[in-house]
C-alpha positions as CSV (number, residue, x, y, z in Angstrom):
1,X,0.0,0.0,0.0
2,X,1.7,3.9,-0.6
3,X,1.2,5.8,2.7
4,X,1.2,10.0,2.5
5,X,2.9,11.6,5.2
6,X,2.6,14.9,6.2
7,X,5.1,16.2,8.6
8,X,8.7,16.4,8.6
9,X,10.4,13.4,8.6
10,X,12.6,13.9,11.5
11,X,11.8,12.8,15.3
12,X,9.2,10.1,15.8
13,X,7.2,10.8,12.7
14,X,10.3,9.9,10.4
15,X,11.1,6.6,12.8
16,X,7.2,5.7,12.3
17,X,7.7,5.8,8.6
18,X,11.1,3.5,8.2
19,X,8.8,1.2,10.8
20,X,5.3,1.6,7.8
21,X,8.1,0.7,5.5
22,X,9.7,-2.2,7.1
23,X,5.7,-3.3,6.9
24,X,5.7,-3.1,3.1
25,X,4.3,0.2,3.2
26,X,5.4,2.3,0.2
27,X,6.0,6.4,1.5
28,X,5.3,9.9,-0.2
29,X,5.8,12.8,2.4
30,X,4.8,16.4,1.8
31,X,5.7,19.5,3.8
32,X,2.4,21.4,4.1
33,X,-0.8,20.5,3.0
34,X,-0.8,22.6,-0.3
35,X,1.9,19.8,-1.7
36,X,0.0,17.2,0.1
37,X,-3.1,17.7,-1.7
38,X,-1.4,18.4,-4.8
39,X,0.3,14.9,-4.3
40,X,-3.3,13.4,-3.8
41,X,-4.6,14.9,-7.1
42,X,-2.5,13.2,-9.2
43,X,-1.8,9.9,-7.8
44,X,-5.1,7.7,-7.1
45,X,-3.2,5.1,-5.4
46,X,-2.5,6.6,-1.9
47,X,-4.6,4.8,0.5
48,X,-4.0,6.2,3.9
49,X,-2.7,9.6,5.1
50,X,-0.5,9.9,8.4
51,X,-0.6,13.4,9.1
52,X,1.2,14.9,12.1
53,X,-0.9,16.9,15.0
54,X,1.6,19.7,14.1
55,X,-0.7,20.3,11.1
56,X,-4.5,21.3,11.4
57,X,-5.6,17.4,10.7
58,X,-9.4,19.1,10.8
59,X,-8.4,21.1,7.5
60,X,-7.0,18.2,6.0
61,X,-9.9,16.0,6.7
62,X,-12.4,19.0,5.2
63,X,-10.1,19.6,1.8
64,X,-10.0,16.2,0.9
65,X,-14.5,15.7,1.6
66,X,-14.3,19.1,-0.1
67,X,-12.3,17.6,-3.6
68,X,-14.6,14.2,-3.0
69,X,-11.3,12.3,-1.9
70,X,-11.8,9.4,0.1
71,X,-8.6,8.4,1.6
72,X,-8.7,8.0,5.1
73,X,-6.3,10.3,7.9
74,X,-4.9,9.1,10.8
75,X,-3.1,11.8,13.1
76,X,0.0,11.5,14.7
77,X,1.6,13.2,17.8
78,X,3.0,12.4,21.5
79,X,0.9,11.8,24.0
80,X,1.5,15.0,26.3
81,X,-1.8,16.5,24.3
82,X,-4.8,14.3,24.9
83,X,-6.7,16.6,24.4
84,X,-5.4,17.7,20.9
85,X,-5.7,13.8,19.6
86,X,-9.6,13.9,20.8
87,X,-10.1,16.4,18.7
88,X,-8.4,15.2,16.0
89,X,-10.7,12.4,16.0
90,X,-13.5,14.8,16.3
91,X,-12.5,16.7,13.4
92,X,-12.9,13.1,10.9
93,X,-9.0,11.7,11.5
94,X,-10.0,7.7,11.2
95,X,-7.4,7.1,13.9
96,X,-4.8,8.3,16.2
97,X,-1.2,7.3,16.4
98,X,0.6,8.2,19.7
99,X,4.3,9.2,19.2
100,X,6.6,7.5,19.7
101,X,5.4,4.9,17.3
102,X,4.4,1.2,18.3
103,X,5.0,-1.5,15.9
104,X,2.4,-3.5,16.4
105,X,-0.3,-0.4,16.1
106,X,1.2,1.0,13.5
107,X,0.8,-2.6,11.8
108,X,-2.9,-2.6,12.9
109,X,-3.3,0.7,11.2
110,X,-1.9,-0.3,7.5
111,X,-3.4,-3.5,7.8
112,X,-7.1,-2.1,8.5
113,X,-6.6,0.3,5.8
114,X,-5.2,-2.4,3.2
115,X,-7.4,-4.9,3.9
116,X,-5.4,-7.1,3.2
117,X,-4.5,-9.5,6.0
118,X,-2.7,-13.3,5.0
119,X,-0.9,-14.7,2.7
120,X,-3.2,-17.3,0.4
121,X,-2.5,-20.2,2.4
122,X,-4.6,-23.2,0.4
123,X,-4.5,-27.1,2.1
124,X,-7.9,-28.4,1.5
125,X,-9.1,-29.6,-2.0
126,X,-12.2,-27.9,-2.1
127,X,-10.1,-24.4,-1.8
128,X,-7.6,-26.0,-3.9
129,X,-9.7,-26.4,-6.7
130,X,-11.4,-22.6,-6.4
131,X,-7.4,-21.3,-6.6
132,X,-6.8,-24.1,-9.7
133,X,-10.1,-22.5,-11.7
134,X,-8.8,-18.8,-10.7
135,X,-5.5,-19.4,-12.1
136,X,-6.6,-21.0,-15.5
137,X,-8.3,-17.7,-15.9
138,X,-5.9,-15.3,-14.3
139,X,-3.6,-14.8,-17.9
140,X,-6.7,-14.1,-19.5
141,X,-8.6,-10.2,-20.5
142,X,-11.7,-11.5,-18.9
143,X,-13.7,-10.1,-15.6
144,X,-14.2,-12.3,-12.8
145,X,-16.7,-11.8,-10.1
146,X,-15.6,-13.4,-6.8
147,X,-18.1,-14.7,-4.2
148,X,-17.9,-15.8,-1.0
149,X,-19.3,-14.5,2.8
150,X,-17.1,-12.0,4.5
151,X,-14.1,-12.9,5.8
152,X,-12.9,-15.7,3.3
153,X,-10.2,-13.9,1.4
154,X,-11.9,-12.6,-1.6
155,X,-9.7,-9.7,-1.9
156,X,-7.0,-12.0,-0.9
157,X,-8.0,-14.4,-4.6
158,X,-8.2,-10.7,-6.3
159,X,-4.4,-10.2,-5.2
160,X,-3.4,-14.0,-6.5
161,X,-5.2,-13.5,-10.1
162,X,-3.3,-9.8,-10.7
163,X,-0.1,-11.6,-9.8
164,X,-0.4,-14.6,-11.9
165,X,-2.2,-12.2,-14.8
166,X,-0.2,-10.8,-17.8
167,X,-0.6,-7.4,-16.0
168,X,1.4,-8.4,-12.9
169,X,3.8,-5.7,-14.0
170,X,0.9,-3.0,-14.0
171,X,-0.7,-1.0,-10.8
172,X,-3.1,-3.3,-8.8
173,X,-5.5,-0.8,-7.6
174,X,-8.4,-1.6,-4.8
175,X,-12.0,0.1,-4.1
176,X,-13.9,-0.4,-1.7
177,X,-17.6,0.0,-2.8
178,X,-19.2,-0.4,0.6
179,X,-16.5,2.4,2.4
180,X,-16.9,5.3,0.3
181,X,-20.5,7.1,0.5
182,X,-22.1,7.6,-2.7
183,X,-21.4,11.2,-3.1
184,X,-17.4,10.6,-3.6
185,X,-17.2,7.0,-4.9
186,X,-18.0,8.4,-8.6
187,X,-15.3,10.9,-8.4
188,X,-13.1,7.9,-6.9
189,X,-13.7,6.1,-9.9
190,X,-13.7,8.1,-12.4
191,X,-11.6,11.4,-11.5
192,X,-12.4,15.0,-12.1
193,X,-11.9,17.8,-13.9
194,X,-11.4,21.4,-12.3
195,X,-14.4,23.5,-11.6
196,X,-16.7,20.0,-11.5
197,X,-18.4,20.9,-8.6
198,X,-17.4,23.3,-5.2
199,X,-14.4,22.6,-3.7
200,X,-12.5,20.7,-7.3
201,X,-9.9,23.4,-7.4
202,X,-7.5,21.2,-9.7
203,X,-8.2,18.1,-11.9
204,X,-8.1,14.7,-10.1
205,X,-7.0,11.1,-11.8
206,X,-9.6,8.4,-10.3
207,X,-8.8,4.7,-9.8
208,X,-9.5,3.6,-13.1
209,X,-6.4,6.1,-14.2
210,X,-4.5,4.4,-11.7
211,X,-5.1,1.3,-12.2
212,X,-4.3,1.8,-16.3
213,X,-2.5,-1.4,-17.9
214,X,-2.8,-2.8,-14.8
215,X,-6.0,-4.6,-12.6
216,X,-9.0,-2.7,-10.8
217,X,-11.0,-4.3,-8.5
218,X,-14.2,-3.1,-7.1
219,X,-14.5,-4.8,-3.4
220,X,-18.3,-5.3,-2.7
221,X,-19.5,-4.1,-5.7
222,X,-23.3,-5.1,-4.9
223,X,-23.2,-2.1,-2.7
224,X,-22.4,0.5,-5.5
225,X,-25.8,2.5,-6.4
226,X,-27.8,1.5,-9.3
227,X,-27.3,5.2,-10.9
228,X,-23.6,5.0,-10.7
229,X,-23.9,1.4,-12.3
230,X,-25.0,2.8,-15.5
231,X,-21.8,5.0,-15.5
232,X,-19.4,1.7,-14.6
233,X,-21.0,-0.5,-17.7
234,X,-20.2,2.0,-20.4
235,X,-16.6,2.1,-18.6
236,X,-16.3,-1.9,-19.1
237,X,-17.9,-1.5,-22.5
238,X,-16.5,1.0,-24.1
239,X,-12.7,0.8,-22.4
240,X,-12.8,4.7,-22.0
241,X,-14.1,6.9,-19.2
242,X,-15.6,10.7,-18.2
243,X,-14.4,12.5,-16.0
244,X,-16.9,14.7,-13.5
245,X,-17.1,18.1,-15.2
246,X,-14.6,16.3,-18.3
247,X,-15.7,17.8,-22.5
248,X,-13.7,14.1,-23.5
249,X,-13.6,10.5,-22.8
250,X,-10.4,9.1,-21.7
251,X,-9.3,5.9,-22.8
252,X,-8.4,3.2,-20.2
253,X,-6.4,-0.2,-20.5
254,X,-7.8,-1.9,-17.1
255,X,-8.9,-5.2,-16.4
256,X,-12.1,-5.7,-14.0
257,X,-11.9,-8.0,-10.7
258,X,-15.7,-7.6,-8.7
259,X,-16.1,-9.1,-5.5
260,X,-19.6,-9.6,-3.5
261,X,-20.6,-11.2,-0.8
262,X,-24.3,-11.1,-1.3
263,X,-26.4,-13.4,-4.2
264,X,-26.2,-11.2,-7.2
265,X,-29.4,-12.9,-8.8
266,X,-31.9,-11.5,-5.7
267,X,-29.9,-8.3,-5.9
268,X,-31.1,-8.0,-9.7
269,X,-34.8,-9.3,-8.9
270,X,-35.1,-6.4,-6.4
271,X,-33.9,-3.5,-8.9
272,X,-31.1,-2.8,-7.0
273,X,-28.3,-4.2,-9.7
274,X,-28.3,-4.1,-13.0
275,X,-28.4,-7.1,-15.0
276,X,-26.6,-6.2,-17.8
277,X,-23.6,-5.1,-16.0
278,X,-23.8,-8.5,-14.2
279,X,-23.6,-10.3,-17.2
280,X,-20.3,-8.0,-18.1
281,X,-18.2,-8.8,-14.8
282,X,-19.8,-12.1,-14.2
283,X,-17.5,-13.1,-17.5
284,X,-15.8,-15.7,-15.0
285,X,-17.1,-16.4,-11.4
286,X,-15.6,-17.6,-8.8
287,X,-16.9,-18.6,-5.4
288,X,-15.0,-19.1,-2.5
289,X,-16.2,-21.2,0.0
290,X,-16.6,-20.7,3.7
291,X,-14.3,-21.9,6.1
292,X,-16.6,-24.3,7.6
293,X,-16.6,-26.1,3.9
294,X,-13.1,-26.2,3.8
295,X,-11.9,-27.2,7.5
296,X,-8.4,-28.7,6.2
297,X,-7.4,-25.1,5.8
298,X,-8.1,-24.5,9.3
299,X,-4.4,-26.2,11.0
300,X,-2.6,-24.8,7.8
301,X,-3.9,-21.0,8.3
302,X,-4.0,-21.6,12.2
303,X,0.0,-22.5,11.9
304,X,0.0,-19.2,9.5
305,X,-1.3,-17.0,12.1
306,X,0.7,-18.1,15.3
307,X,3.8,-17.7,13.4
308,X,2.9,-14.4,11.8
309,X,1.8,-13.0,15.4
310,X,4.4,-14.3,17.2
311,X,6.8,-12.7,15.2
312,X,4.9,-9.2,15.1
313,X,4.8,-8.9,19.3
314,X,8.0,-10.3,19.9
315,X,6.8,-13.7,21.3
316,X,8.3,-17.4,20.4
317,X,6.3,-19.4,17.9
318,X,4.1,-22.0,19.5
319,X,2.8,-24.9,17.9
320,X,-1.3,-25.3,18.5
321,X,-1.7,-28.3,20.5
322,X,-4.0,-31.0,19.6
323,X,-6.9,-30.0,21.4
324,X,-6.7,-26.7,20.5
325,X,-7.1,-27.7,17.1
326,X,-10.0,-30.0,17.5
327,X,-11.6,-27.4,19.3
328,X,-10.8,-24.4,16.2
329,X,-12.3,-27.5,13.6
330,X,-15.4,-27.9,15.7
331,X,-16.2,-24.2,15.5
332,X,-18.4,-22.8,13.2
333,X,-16.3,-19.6,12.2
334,X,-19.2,-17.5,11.3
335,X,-16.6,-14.7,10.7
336,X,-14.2,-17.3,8.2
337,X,-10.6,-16.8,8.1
338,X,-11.1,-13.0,9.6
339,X,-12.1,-14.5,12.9
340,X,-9.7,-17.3,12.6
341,X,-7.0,-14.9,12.5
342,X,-8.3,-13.2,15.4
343,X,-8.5,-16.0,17.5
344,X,-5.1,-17.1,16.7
345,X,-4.1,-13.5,17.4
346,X,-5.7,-13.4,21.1
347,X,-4.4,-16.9,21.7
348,X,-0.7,-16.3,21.1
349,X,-0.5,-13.2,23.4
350,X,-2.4,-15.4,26.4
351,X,-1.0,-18.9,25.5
352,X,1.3,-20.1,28.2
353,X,3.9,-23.1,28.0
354,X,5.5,-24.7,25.4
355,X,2.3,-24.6,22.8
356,X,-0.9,-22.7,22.7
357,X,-3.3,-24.9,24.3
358,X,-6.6,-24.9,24.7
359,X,-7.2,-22.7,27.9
360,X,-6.0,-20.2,25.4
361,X,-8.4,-20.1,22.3
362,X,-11.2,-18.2,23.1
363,X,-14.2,-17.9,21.0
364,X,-17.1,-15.3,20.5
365,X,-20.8,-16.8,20.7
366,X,-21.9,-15.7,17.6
367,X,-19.5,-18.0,16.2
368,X,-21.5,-21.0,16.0
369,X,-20.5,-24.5,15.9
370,X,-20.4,-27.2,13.0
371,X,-21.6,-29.3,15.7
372,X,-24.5,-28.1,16.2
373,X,-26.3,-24.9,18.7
374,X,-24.7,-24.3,22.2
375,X,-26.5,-25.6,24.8
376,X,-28.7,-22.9,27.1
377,X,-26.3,-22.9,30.4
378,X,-28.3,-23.3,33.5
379,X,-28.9,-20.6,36.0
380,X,-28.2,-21.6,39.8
381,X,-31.7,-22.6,40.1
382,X,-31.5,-24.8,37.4
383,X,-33.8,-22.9,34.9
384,X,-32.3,-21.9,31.7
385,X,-30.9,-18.5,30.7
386,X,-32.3,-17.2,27.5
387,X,-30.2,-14.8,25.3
388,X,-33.6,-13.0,24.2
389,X,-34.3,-12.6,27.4
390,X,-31.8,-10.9,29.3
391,X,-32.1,-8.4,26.8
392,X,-35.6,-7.1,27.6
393,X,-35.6,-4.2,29.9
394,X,-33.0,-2.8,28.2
395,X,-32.9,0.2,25.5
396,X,-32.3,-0.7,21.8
397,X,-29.4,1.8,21.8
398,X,-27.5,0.1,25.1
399,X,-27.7,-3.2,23.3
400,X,-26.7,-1.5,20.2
401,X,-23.9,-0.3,21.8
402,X,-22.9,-2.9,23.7
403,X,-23.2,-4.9,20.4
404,X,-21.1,-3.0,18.6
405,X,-17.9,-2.5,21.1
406,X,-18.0,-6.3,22.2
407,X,-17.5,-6.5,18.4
408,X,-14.8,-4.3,18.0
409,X,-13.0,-6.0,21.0
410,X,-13.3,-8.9,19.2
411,X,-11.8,-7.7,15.9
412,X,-8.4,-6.6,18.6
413,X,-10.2,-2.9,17.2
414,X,-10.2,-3.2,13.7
415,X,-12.4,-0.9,12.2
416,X,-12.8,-2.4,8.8
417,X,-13.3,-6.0,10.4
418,X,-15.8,-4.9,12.8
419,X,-18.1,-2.8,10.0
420,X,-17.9,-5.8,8.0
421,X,-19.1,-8.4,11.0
422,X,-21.7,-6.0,12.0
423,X,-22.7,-5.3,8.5
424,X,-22.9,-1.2,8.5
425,X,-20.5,0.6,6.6
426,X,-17.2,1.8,8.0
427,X,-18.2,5.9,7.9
428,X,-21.6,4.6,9.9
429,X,-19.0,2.5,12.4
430,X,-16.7,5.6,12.9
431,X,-20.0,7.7,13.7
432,X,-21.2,5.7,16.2
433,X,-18.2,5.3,17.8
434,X,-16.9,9.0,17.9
435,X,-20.4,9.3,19.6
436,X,-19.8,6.5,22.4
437,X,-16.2,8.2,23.2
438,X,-18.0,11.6,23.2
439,X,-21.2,9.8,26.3
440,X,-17.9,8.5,27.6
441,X,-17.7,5.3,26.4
442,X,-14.1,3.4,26.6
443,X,-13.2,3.0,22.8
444,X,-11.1,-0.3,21.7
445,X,-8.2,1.0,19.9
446,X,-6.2,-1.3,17.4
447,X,-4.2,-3.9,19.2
448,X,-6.7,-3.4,22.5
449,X,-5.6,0.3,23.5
450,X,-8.5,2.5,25.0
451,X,-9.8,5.8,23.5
């Protein structure tokens, strides 16, 4: 992913970037916002902003909503100011970064804005074959529409097909139709031209600009609005685009990855997709299947995990014992390989001994179970607890609330996982929560530090 920062990159700020870089994390820096922005106009593929509390991070949030850009800000600064990162967070920064850097959170940070989690680790046959199919198809021109429930790796497939593709030399380029609200995902699409609407002071390149001779893909793309489709198809059609405000088309070499996690053929019944643009990225379609149809991935990603978090907190690798595994294959895993990872995540910080064992995997209970419902436990006078009903009595926006932050705990504070488990958009998860922290509500951070 390319990372902006704004700030000098002396001090902390500069040892936070060598640390984003040592992540994979690919750097622009700009002095003063003037130079930022102008950076942001003409290169699509920035997908996160660190911007230092030196700067007003409110202005930077408002000229960026103000030229429809859509790239999230996080502010950095010490902690001596509390005060100053609140507001920062109040004035739309996604997160905060406390100076000097942690590892580990600023790891948390790129990955949540990435989205991109593991490597594509493949053991069981069914997966295999799913992998096999997208890899017969990947040197080809056509577009492929991935399915699958969230959490299996569908961006994860996207990432595989672009590097086994002709194009892997090109720009792979992400967009995330369900992130962006609907009045700046056309302008992240398709760019603009100066004078398009209030605040476009300079032309913009969109993604499909970016993404030229290389691979697009449109994340969720059942979640774009029908108007917008219309604008989309002609792009796949015709291989040329218009800009907002633009007198010409522009021509585009791009290939088209779609991913959904919703059945495309109800969508279409209901009027809310289009059919014919269906039929245009639904050249190829892949489906990913859950990890409860696919449980010999389950040691193989499990292994992936420990080692992968043992290495990022500084902890030895420990093998999953053998009843820690049969309880993870058991599971039902409602949440895939997202809550996997989570799971494995929580277990190698509290695992004690030579392996992680199975005092140590702890799972949520709205995962399920492949073995069938949990039983009711019993209260002390032998009656059974209902989950419906301890709720009554209470106000739909505690249990909301409550809902929402046990979720969030769960997800180790990852924004993007959480909005996806909970099914709301991320801009709809940051409001709520700027909201809680503002009634006084402790706020998970990434990697578990409170708000």
């Amino acid at each position: 992913m390319r990372v902006l920062i704004i700030g000098s990159l002396s001090g902390d700020l500069g040892q936070a970037a060598r640390i984003a870089m040592l992540r994979g994390a690919k750097l622009d820096q700009a002095d003063t916002l003037d130079s930022a922005m102008q950076r942001l106009r003409s290169d699509a593929k920035i997908d996160l902003v660190l911007c230092d509390l030196v700067h007003d991070v409110g202005a930077v949030v408002r000229a960026l909503a103000a030229e429809r850009i859509a790239v999230p800000v996080v502010a950095c600064g010490t902690g001596d100011d509390p005060d100053a990162a609140v507001q920062a967070i109040r004035d739309g920064a996604r997160e905060f970064l406390p100076l000097p850097p942690d590892p580990d959170l600023i790891a948390a940070i790129l990955e949540a804005a990435s989205g991109e989690t593991h490597a594509l680790v493949v053991r069981d046959p069914i997966m295999a074959a799913t992998v096999h199919r997208a890899e017969q198809v990947a040197k080809s021109e056509a577009s492929v529409l991935i399915r699958g429930e969230s959490g299996t790796g569908k961006e994860i497939l996207a990432h595989h097909i672009h590097r086994k593709s002709r194009r892997a030399g090109g720009p792979f380029v992400a967009l995330n139709c369900a992130a962006i609200p609907e009045n700046l995902l056309e302008s992240e699409l398709f760019g603009h031209e100066k004078g398009a609407f209030s605040g476009a002071i300079a032309r913009r390149a969109g993604k499909f600009e970016a993404a030229h001779r290389g691979t697009l893909l449109l994340d969720e793309i059942s979640e774009m609005d029908i108007r917008l489709q219309a604008k989309l198809l002609r792009a796949v059609q015709e291989r040329e685009i218009d800009r907002i405000g633009g007198s010409a088309p522009v021509k585009i070499d791009v290939r088209i990855l779609a991913t959904t996690n919703r059945d495309m053929e109800v969508e279409i019944q209901r009027g809310t997709f289009r059919e014919d643009l269906y039929f245009r990225l639904n050249v190829v379609s892949l489906r990913i299947p859950s990890l409860r149809e696919r449980p010999g991935d389950i040691a193989a990603l499990g292994d992936y995990f420990a080692r992968k978090y043992a290495d990022v907190n500084g902890l030895p690798y420990r093998t999953l014992s053998s009843a820690a595994l049969l309880r993870l294959t058991s599971h039902g895993w409602r949440g895939n390989v997202r809550e996997l990872e989570n799971t494995i995540h929580r277990a190698v910080l509290l695992a004690e001994g030579p392996e992680i064992g199975l005092d140590a995997i702890e799972l949520g209970p709205q995962g399920g179970s492949s073995l069938g419902p949990a039983k009711p436990q019993a209260n002390g006078d032998g009656s059974a607890a209902s989950g419906i009903a301890s709720l009554v009595g209470r106000r739909m926006e505690e249990v909301e609330r409550d809902l929402i932050l046990e979720t969030l705990g769960h997800t180790l504070g990852n924004r993007t996982h959480a909005a996806t488990i909970l099914g709301i958009s991320i801009r709809a998860l940051r409001n709520k929560l700027r909201d809680y922290a503002a009634q006084g509500s402790a706020v998970p951070r990434p990697s578990g530090m409170a708000a």
